[in-house]
N, C-alpha and C positions, 0 to 999 in steps of 0.2 A: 491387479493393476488398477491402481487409480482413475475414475471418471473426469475426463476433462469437462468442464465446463468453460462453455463462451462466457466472456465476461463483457464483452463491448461497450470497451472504455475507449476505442479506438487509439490512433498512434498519437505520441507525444504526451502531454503530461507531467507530472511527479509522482515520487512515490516518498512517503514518510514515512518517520518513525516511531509508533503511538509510545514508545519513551522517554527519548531525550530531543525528541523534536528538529532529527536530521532532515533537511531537504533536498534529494537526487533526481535528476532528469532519469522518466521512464525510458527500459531499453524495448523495441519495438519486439516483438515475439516471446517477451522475459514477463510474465505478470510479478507484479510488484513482490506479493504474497514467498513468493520463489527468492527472491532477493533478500538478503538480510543487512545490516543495517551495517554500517563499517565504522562506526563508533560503538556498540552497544554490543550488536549481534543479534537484536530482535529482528521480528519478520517486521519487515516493508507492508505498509497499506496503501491502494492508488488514492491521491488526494480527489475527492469527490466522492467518491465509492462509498458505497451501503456503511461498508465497516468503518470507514472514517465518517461519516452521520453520524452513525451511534458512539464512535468514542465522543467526538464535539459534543453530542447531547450527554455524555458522563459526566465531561469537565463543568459542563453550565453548572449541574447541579451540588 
C-alpha cells in the first residue's frame, strides 16, 4: 500500500498540466498528482507546489 503524504497545499487552488499548459480548479481531498489532465492525460501538478518550482525553473533555462 502506498504512503500517504500531507501535502498542505490547503483547499482551493489549481492544478496544471506540466504539458500542454491545462488549467482546472483543485478538487478538495483529490491531490492534483491523482488527477490527469483531460486534454493530454498527463498527471496534474498543484500550481505552487515544489514540482511546479522546478518545472518553472526547467523552462527558464
Amino acid at each position: 500500500m502506498p504512503q500517504q503524504r500531507p501535502h498542505n497545499m490547503g483547499a482551493g487552488g489549481t492544478c496544471i498540466c506540466p504539458k500542454c499548459d491545462y488549467h482546472g480548479a483543485h478538487r478538495n481531498g483529490v491531490p492534483c498528482q491523482d488527477d490527469h489532465c483531460p486534454n493530454c492525460g498527463a498527471k496534474l501538478l498543484r500550481e505552487g507546489s515544489y514540482h511546479d518550482q522546478l518545472l518553472q525553473q526547467k523552462r527558464q533555462h
